[in-house]
C-alpha positions as CSV (number, residue, x, y, z in Angstrom):
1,X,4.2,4.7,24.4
2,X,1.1,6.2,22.6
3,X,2.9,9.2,22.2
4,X,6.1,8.0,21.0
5,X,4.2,5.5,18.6
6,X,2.2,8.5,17.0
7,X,6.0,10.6,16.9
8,X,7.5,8.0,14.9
9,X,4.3,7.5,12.6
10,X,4.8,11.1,12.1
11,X,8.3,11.5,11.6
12,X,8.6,8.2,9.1
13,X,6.4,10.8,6.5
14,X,8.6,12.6,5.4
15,X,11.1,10.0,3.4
16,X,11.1,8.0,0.4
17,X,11.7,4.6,0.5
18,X,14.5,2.8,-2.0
19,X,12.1,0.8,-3.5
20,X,9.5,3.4,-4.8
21,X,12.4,6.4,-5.1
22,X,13.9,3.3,-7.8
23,X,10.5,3.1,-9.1
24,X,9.7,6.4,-10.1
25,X,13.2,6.9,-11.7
26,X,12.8,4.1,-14.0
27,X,9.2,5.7,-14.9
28,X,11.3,8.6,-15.7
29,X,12.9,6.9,-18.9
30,X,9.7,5.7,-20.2
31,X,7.5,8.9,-19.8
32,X,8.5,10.8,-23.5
33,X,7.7,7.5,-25.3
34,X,4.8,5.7,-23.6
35,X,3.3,8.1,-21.4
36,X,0.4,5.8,-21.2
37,X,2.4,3.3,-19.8
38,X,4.0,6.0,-17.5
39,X,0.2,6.8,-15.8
40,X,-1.0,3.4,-15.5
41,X,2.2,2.3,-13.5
42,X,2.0,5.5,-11.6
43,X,-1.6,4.9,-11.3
44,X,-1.5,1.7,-9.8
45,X,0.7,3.1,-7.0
46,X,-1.2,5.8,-6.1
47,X,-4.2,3.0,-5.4
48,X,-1.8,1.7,-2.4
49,X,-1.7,5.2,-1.3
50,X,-1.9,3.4,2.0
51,X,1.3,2.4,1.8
52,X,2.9,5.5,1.0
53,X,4.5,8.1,3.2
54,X,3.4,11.5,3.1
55,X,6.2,12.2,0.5
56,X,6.1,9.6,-1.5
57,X,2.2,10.3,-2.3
58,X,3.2,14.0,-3.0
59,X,6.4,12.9,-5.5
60,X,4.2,10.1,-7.4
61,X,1.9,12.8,-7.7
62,X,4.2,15.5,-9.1
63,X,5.5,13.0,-11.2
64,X,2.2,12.6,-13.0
65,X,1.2,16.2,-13.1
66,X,4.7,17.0,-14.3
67,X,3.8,14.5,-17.2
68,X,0.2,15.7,-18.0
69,X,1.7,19.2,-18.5
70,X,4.1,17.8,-21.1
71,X,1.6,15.9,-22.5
72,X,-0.9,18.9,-22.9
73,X,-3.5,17.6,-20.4
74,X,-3.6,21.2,-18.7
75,X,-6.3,20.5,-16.6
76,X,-5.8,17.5,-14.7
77,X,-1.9,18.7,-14.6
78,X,-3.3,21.8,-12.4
79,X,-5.4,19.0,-10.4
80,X,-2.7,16.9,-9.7
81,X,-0.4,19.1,-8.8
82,X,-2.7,21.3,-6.6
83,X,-3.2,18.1,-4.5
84,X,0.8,17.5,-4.3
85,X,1.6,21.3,-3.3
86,X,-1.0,20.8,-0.4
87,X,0.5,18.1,0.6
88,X,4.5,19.2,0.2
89,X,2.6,22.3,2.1
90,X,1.6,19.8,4.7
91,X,5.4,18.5,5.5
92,X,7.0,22.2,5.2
93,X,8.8,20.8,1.7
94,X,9.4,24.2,0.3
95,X,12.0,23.2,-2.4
96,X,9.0,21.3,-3.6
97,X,6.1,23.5,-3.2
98,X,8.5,26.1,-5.4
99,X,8.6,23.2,-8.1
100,X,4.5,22.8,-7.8
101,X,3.9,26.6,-7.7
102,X,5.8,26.4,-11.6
103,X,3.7,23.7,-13.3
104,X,0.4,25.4,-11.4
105,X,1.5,28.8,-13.3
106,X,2.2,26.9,-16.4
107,X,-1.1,24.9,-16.5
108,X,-3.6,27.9,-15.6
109,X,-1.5,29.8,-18.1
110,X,-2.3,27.6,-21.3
111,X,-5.6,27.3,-20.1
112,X,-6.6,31.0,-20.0
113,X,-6.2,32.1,-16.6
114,X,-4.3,34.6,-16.6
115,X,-4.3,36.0,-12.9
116,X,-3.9,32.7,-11.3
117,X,-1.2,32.0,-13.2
118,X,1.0,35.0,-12.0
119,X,-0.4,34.6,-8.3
120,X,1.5,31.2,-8.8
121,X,4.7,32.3,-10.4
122,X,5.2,35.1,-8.0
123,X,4.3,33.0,-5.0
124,X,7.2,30.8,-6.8
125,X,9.3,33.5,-6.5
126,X,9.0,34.2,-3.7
127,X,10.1,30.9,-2.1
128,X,12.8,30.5,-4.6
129,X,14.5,34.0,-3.1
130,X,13.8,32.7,0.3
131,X,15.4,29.4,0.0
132,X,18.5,31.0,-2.3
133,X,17.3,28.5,-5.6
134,X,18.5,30.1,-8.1
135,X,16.8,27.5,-10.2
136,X,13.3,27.4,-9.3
137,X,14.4,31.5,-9.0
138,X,14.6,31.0,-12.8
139,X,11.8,28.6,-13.5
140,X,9.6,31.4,-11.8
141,X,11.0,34.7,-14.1
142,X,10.4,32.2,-16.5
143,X,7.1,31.5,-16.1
144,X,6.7,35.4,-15.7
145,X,8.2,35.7,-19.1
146,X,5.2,33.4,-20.4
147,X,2.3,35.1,-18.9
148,X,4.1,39.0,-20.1
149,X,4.5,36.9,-23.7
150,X,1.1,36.0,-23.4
151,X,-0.1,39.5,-22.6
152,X,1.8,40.9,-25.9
153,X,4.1,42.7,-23.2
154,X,7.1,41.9,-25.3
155,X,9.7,44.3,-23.9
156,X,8.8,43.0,-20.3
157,X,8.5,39.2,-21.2
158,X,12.6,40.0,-23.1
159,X,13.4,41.5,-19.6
160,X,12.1,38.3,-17.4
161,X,13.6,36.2,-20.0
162,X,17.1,37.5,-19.7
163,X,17.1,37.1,-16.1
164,X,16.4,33.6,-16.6
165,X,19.0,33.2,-19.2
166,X,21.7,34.6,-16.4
167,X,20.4,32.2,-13.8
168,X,20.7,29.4,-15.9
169,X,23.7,30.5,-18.5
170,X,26.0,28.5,-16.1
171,X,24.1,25.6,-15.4
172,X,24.4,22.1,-16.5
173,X,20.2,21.9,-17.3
174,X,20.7,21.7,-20.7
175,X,16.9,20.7,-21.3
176,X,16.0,23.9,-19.5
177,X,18.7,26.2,-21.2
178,X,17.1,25.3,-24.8
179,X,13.7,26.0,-23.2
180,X,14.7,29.5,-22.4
181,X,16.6,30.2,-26.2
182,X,13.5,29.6,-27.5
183,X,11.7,31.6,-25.6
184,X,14.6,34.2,-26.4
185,X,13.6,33.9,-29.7
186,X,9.9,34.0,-29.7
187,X,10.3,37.2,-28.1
188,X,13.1,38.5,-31.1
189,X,10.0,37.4,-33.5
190,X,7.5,38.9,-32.3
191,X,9.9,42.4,-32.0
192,X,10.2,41.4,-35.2
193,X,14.3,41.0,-35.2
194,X,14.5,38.1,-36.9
195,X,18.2,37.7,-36.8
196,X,18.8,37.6,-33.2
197,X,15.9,34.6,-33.7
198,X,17.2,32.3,-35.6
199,X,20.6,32.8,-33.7
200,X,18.6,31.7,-30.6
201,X,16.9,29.2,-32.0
202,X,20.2,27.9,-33.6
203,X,21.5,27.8,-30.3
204,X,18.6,26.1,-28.6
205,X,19.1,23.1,-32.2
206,X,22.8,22.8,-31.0
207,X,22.1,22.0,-27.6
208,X,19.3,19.6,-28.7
209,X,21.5,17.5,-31.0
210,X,24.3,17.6,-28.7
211,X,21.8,15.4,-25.4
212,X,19.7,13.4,-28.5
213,X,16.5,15.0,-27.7
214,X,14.7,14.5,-31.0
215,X,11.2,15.7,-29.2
216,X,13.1,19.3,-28.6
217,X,14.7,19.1,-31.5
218,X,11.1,18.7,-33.7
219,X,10.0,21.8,-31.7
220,X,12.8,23.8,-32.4
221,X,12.5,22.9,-36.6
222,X,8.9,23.6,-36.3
223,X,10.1,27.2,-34.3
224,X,12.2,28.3,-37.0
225,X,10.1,27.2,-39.5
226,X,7.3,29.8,-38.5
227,X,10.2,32.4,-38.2
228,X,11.1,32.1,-41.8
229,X,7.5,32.3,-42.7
230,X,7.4,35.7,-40.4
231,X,10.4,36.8,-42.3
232,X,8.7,35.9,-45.4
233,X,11.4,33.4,-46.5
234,X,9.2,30.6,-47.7
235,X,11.2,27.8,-49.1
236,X,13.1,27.7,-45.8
237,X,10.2,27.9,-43.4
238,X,8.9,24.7,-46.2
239,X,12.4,22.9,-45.3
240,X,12.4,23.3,-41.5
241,X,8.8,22.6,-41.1
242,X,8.8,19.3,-43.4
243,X,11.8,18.5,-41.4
244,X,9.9,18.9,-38.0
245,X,7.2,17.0,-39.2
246,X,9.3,13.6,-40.8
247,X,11.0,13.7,-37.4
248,X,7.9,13.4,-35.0
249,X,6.7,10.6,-37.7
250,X,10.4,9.1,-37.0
251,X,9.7,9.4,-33.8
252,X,5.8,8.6,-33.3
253,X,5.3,11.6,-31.7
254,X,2.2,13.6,-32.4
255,X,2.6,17.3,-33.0
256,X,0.1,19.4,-35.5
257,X,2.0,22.1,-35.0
258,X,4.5,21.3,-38.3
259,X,1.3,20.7,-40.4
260,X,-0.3,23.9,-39.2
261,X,2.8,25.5,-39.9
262,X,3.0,24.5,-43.7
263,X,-0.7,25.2,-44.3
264,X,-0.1,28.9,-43.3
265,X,2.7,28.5,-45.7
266,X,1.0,27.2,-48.7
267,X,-1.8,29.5,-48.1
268,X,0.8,32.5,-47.9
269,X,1.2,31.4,-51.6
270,X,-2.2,30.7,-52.6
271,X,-1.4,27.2,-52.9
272,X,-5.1,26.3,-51.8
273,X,-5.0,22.4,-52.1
274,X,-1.7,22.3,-50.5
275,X,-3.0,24.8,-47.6
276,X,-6.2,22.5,-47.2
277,X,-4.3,18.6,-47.0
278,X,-2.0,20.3,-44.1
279,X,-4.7,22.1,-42.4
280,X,-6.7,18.6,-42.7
281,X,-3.3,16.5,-40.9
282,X,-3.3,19.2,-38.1
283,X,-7.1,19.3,-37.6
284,X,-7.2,15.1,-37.3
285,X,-4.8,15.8,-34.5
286,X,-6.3,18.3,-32.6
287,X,-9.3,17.0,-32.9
288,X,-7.5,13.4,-31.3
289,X,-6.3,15.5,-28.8
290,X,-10.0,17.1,-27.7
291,X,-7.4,20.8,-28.3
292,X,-10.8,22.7,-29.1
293,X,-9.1,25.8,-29.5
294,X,-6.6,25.0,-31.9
295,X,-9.8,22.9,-34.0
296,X,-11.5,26.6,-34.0
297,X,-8.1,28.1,-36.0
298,X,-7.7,25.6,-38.0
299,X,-11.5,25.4,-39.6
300,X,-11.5,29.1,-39.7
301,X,-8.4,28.5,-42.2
302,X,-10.3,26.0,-43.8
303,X,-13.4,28.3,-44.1
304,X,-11.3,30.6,-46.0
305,X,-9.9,28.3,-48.6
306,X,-13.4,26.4,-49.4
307,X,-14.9,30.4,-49.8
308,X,-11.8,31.4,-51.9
309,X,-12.3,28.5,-54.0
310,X,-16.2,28.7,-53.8
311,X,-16.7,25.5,-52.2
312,X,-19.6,27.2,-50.4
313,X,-20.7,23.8,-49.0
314,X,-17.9,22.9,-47.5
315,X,-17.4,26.3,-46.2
316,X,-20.7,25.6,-44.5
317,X,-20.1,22.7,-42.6
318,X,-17.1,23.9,-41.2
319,X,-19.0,26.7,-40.0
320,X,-21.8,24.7,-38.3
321,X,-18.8,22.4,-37.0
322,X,-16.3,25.9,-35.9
323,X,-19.8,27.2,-34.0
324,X,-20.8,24.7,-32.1
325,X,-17.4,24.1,-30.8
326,X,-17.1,27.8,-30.5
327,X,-20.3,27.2,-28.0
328,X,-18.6,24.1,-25.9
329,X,-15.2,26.7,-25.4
330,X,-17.8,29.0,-23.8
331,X,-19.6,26.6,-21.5
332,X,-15.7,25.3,-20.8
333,X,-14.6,28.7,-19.9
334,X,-17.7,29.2,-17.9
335,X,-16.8,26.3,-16.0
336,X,-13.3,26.9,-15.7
337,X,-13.6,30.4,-14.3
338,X,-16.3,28.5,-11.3
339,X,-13.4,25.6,-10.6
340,X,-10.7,28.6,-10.6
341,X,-13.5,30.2,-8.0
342,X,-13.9,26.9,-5.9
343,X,-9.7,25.9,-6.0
344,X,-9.0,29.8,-4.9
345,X,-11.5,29.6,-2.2
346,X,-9.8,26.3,-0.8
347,X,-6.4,27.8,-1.5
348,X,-7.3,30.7,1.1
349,X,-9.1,28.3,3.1
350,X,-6.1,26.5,3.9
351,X,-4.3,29.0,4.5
352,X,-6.6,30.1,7.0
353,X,-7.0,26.7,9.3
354,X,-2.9,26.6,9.0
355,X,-3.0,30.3,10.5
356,X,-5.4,29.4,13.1
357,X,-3.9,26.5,14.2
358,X,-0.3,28.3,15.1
359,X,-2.5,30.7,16.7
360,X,-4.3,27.5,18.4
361,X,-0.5,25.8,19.0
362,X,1.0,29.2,20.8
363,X,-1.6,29.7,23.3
364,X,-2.6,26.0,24.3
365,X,1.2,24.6,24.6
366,X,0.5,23.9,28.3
367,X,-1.9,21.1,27.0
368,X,1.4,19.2,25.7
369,X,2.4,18.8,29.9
370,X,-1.1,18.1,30.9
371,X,-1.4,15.4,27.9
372,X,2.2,13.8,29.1
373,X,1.0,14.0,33.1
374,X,-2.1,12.2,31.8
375,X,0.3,9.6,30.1
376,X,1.8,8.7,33.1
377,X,-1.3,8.3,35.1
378,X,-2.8,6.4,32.8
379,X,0.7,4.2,32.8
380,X,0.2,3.9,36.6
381,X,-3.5,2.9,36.0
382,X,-2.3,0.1,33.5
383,X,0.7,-1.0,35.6
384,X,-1.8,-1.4,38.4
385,X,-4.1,-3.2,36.3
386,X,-1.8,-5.3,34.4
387,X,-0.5,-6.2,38.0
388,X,-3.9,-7.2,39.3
389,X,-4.7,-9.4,36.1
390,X,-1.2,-11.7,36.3
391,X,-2.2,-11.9,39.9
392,X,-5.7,-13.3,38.9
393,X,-4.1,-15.4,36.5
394,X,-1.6,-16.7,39.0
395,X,-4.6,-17.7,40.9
396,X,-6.3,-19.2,38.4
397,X,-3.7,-21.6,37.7
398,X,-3.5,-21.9,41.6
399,X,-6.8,-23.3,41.5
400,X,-6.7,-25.1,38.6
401,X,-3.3,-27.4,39.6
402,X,-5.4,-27.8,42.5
403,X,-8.5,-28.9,40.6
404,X,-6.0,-30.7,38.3
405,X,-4.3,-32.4,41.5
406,X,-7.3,-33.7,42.7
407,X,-8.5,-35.6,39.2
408,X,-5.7,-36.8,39.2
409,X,-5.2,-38.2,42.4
410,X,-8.6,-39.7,42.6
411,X,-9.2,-41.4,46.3
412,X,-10.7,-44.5,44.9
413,X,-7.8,-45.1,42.2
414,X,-5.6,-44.8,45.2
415,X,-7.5,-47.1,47.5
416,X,-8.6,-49.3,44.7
417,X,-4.5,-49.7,44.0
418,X,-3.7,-50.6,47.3
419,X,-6.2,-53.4,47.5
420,X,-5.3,-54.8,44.4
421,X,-1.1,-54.4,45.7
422,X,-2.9,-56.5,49.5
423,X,-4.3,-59.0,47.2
424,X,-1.1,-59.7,45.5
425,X,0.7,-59.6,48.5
426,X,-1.7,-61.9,50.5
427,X,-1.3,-64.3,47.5
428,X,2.5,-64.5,48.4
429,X,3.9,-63.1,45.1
430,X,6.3,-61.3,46.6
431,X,8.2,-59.8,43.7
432,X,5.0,-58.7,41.7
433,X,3.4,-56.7,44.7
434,X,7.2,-55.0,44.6
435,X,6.7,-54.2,41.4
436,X,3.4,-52.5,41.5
437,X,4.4,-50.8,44.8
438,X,7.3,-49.3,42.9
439,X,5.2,-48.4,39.9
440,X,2.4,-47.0,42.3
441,X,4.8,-44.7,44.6
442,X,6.7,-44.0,41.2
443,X,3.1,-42.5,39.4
444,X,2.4,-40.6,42.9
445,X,5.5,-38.9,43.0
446,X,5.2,-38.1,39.1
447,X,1.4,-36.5,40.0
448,X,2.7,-34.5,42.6
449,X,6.5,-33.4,40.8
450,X,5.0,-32.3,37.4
451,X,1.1,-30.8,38.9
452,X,3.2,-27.7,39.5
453,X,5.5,-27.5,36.5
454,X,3.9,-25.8,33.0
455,X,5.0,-28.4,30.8
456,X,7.3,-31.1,30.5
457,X,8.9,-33.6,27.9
458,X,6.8,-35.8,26.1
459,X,8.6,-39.0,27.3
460,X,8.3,-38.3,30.9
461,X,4.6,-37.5,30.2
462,X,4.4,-41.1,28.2
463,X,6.8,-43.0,30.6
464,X,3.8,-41.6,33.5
465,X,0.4,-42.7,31.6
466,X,2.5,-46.0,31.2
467,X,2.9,-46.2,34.5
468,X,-0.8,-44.9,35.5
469,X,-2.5,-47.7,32.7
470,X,-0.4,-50.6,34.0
471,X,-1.4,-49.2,37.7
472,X,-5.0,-49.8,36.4
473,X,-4.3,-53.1,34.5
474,X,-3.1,-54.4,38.0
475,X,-6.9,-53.0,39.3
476,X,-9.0,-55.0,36.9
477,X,-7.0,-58.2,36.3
478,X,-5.6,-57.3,32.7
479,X,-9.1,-57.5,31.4
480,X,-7.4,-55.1,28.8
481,X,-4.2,-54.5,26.6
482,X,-3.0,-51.1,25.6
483,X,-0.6,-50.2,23.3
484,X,1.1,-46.7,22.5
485,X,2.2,-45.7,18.7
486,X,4.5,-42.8,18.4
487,X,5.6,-41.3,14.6
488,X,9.5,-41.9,14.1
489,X,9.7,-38.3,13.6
490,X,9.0,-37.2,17.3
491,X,11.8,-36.6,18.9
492,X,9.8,-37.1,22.4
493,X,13.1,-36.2,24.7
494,X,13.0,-32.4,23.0
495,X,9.2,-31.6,22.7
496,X,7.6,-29.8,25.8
497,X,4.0,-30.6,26.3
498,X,1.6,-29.7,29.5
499,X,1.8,-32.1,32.3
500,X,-0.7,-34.9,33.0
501,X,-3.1,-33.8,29.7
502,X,-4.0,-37.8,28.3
503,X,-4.4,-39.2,32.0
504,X,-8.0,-37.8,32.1
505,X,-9.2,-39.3,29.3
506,X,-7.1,-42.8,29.7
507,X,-8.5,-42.5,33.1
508,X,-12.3,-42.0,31.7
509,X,-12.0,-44.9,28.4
510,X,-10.6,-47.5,31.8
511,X,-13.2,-46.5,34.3
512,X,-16.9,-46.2,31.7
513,X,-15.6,-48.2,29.1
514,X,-12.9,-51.4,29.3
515,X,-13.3,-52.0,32.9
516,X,-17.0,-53.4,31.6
517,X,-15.9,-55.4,29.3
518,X,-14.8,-59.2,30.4
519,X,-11.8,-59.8,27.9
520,X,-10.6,-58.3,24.8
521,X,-10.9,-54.3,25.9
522,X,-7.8,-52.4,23.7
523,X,-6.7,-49.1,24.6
524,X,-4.9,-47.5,22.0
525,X,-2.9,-43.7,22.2
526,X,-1.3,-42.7,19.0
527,X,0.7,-39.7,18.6
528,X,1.6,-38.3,15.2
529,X,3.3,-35.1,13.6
530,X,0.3,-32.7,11.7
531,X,3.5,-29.8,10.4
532,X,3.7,-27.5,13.2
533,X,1.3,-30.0,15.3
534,X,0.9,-33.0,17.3
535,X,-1.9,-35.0,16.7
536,X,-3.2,-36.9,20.1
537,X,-5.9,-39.4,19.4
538,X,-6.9,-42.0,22.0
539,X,-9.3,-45.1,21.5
540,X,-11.0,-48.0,23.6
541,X,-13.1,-50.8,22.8
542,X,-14.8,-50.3,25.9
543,X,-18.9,-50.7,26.2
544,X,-18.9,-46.8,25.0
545,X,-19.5,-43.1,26.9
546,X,-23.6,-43.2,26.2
547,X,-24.3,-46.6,27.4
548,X,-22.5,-46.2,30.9
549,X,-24.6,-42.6,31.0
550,X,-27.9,-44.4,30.8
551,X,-26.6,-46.4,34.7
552,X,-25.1,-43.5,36.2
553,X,-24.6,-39.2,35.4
554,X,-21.0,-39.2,34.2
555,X,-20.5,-35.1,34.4
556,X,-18.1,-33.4,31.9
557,X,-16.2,-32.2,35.3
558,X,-16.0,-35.8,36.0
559,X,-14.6,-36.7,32.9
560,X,-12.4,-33.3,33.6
561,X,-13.2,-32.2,29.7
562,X,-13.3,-28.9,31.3
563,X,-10.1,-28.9,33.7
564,X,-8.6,-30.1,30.2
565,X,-10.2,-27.1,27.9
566,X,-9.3,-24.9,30.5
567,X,-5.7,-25.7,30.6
568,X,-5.4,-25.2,26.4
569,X,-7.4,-21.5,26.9
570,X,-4.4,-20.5,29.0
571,X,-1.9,-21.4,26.2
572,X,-3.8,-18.6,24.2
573,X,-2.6,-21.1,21.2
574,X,-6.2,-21.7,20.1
575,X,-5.6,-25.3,20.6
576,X,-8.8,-25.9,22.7
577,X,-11.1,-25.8,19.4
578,X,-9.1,-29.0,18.1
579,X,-10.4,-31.2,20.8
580,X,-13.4,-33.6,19.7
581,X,-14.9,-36.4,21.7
582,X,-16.5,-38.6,19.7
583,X,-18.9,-41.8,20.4
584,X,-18.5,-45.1,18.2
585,X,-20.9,-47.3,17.3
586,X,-20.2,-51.0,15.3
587,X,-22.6,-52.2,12.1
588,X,-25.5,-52.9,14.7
589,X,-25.4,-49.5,16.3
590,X,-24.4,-50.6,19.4
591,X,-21.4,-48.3,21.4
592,X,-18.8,-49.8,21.1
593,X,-16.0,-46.9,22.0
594,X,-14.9,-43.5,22.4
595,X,-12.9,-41.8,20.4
596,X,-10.5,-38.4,22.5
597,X,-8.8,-36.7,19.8
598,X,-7.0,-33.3,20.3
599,X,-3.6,-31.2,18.6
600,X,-0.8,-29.5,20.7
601,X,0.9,-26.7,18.9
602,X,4.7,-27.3,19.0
C-alpha cells in the first residue's frame, strides 16, 4: 500500500490542474500592462508551493521568468528560470527545458555573458533537433543570431537569422515572425544596406498593426527611426522616433530608447539643447530602471554637450556621477562572473548526481524485489498483528459486558425486589404483586437481551430505566417521584444509543441519595438535542454523593463511572471527556444532590 501510495504521489506531478492552468492564462492577458500585478498574483501562488504539482511549480515559474525577461529584469529572469529548467529536468519535460534553455541564453546574453549564453542556445538546439520542434529549433538559431550580432559577426548572425526566418516563414507566431524581421534588419544596418532594412522593418510594422500590438509596434518606430539616422536621413528618423515615443506615452509604457534616439539626432545636428532635454527623458528612465549601463552612455552624451557648450560644471558632475557608476558596473561584473561560477558549478553538479544515480538504478534493480518481498512480510506481520489486536478488543468487550452484566444485575436489587414483590403478595394485593412481577421479569430479560448487543434505540433504552426506577419505587415505598423530559425533536424510535448507559447512575442517585430521604426525593432525566449531540443530564434531590461517603467508601467502580468511561473510549468518538459528575449544595451548603451529565455523538 506504501508503495502504491508513494506511485501515485509520484505520478500525480506531472499535470496541471484546471484551476491553476485557468489561472495562469488569465495572468497571461494582464502581464504587458500591469506586470506588477502579474508578479504579485503569481507570487502569491508560488507561497502555496505545497500545493502545487511538480509542473505546475515549474510553469508558474516560467511564467514569471518569461515576464522578468520582457520586462528587463535580466537577472532574476536567469534565476527563475534556472530553478524551472531543474525542475522540468526533474520530470523529463524536454519540450520545456528547450523553452528554459531560450530565455537562459537570452538573459546571460543581455547581461554580458557571452559563453554561457551560447552553452544555452546550443544545448537548446540540441533538444529542439532531438524532439523534431522546429520552433524552439528556431527560437535556438535565433538566439544564436543574438549572441553572433552581439559579437559584431554580422555575416554569421544574417546566416542564423535566415534559418530562423525559414523555420518560422510558415507559421502562425506572428509575434515571433516580427521578432525575427527585425532582427533581419538590424543585421541589413549594421552591413549597412539600408534598403533591405526598412523593407524588413516595414514588414515586421505590418504584422504589428495587423495583431494590435502597440508595444511591438513602438519598437519597430523606434527601429527605423535609428535606421534613418544611420542612413543620415534626419527628418524621418525625427518622425519615426517622435512617433515611437507619443505611442509608449499612449500607451504608459516606458521605453528611453525613442528619447535616446532623438538626442543622437539633435546632436547629429548640433542642436545642443534639443540633444540635452532628450538625453535628460531617457537618463530619468534608466536611471528608474537601475539600467546602469545605458545611464553610463547617456551622461557620456551629456558630458559632451555641457563641454561643447562650455558648461564645464555641469560636465563635471556628470563625470563624478558617469565614474562612480562606472565603479558599481565593475563590482557588478565582478559579482556576476562569481554567480555565473557558482550556477555552472551546480549545473555540472546536477548533472553528475543524475549520472550517478542511473549508474546507482542499473546495478541495484534487484533491491526493487527485495523491497516488494519486504512489503509483503511486513503485510503478513500487520495482518497478524491487526488480527491479534481485534481479538484483544473482542475480549475486552467480553469482559466488559461481563463487568457491565454484573452492575447491572446487582444481587441485592434482585433480592431486595423480590421481598418487596412477597410483601405485596402477603398483603393480598394480588394484581399489584402481578404487576411488579411482570415489570421485574420484563427488566431481567431486557438486562440480559441488550448486555450483548452494541447499541440499541433510545426508546427501548427509556422504556428499560422506566421499568428499572419503578422496580426501585416498589423497593422503597415511593419515597420518590421521577420524571423523564425528552426534546420534541428526538425522534427516539430512530436514534441508536449504547445499551444500559443511565441505569448506573439512576441506580447510584436511588441507592446514596433518594432512598435517604423520607418524602419529597425527585429524580429527574432530561434528554435534549446539542446539533450533532444528545445532551443526557440526570438529577436527584437525594441527601448528596459526599455526605453518604463520610458513612460508607462508595468506590468509582461501585458507582461503575469507570465501566461507563470505558464503554465511551471504545466508541473512539471522544465522548468520554463530556461526562461530569458534579455535587450540589443548597444556600446553607448542605448536599443536597448530584448532578450526572454526559453527550452521545449521533
Amino acid at each position: 500500500m506504501s508503495l502504491l501510495l508513494l506511485f501515485l504521489a509520484c505520478s500525480k506531478q506531472d499535470i496541471i490542474h484546471p484551476n491553476i492552468k485557468n489561472k495562469l492564462a488569465s495572468l497571461d492577458s494582464i502581464a504587458p500592462m500591469q506586470p506588477e500585478v502579474f508578479f504579485l498574483e503569481l507570487d502569491s501562488l508560488l507561497q502555496k508551493s505545497k500545493d502545487l504539482t511538480t509542473l505546475e511549480h515549474a510553469m508558474v515559474l516560467f511564467k514569471k521568468g518569461e515576464v522578468l525577461y520582457l520586462n528587463f529584469k535580466y537577472q532574476e529572469a536567469f534565476n527563475t528560470h534556472l530553478k524551472c529548467y531543474n525542475l522540468f529536468v526533474d520530470l523529463k519535460d524536454v519540450y520545456n527545458q528547450g523553452r528554459s534553455l531560450i530565455t537562459l541564453s537570452g538573459a546571460a546574453l543581455h547581461m554580458g555573458d557571452v559563453e554561457t549564453s551560447q552553452i544555452y542556445a546550443l544545448k537548446a538546439l540540441h533538444l529542439a533537433q532531438l524532439i523534431e520542434d522546429k520552433r524552439i529549433e528556431g527560437k535556438a538559431y535565433n538566439q544564436l543570431f543574438n549572441l553572433h550580432f552581439k559579437l559584431k559577426d554580422y555575416n554569421k548572425a544574417l546566416s542564423y537569422i535566415k534559418i530562423t526566418d525559414s523555420l518560422f516563414s510558415k507559421g502562425i507566431d506572428t509575434t515571433s515572425i516580427i521578432s525575427i524581421k527585425n532582427n533581419k534588419a538590424s543585421v541589413y544596418l549594421q552591413l549597412k544596406d539600408y534598403n533591405k532594412a526598412l523593407n524588413s522593418y516595414s514588414e515586421a510594422m505590418s504584422l504589428s498593426q495587423s495583431i494590435r500590438n502597440p508595444v511591438l509596434l513602438a519598437s519597430i518606430l523606434n527601429n527605423i527611426g535609428y535606421t534613418y539616422i544611420d542612413a543620415v536621413k534626419y527628418e524621418n528618423a525625427e518622425k519615426f522616433l517622435r512617433g515611437a515615443a507619443t505611442l509608449n506615452k499612449n500607451i504608459k509604457a516606458i521605453n528611453a530608447a525613442p528619447y535616446k534616439g532623438l538626442g543622437n539626432l539633435f546632436l547629429l545636428k548640433s542642436e545642443y539643447d534639443s540633444a540635452a532635454v532628450n538625453y535628460k527623458k531617457a537618463l530619468d528612465i534608466y536611471v528608474a530602471n537601475k539600467n546602469v549601463k545605458d545611464e553610463i552612455e547617456v551622461r557620456d552624451k551629456l558630458i559632451a554637450i555641457s563641454i561643447l557648450e562650455e558648461d564645464y560644471v555641469k560636465a563635471l558632475d556628470n563625470q563624478i556621477i558617469r565614474d562612480s557608476l562606472q565603479l558599481k558596473v565593475s563590482r557588478l561584473e565582478k559579482d556576476r562572473l562569481l554567480n555565473f561560477s557558482n550556477v555552472n558549478y551546480e549545473v555540472k553538479k546536477k548533472e553528475t548526481e543524475i549520472n550517478h544515480q542511473k549508474e546507482i538504478n542499473t546495478r541495484n534493480q534487484w533491491l526493487l524485489i527485495s523491497t516488494i518481498l519486504l512489503f509483503v512480510l511486513l503485510g503478513i506481520a500487520t495482518a497478524f498483528y491487526v488480527y491479534n489486536t481485534k481479538l484483544r478488543a473482542a475480549n475486552k468487550a467480553s469482559n466488559l459486558e461481563q463487568s457491565l452484566l454484573r452492575v447491572q444485575m446487582n444481587p441485592h436489587f434482585i433480592f431486595n425486589t423480590l421481598a418487596a414483590i412477597q410483601n405485596i403478595t402477603l398483603e393480598g394485593n394480588a394484581i399489584k404483586s402481578s404487576n411488579y412481577i411482570a415489570k421485574f421479569s420484563k427488566l431481567i430479560r431486557q438486562n440480559f437481551d441488550y448486555v450483548r448487543k452494541e447499541s440499541i434505540s433510545l426508546d427501548k433504552e427509556i422504556s428499560m430505566i422506566s421499568n428499572y426506577i419503578e422496580t426501585q419505587q416498589l423497593r422503597f415505598n415511593n419515597v420518590f417521584t421521577y420524571s423523564v423530559e425528552i426534546d420534541d425533536s428526538i425522534d427516539t424510535s430512530r436514534i441508536q444509543v449504547p445499551p444500559m448507559l443511565l441505569q448506573p447512575f439512576l441506580e447510584n442517585a436511588i441507592e446514596y441519595g433518594l432512598k435517604e430521604k423520607k418524602e419529597g426525593g425527585k429524580l429527574q432525566l432530561k434528554i435534549e438535542k446539542d446539533a450533532q449531540e444528545l445532551l443526557f443530564v440526570i438529577l436527584d434531590n437525594g441527601v448528596g454523593r459526599s455526605a453518604k461517603a463520610k458513612q460508607e467508601e462508595v468506590t468509582e467502580d461501585l458507582h461503575a463511572t469507570t465501566i461507563f468511561k470505558e464503554r465511551l473510549k471504545m466508541r473512539k468518538k471522544g465522548e468520554e471527556k463530556s461526562f461530569k459528575l458534579q455535587d450540589l449544595f443548597d444556600e446553607n451548603n448542605t448536599p443536597s444532590g448530584t448532578k450526572v451529565v454526559f453527550k452521545l455523538k449521533i
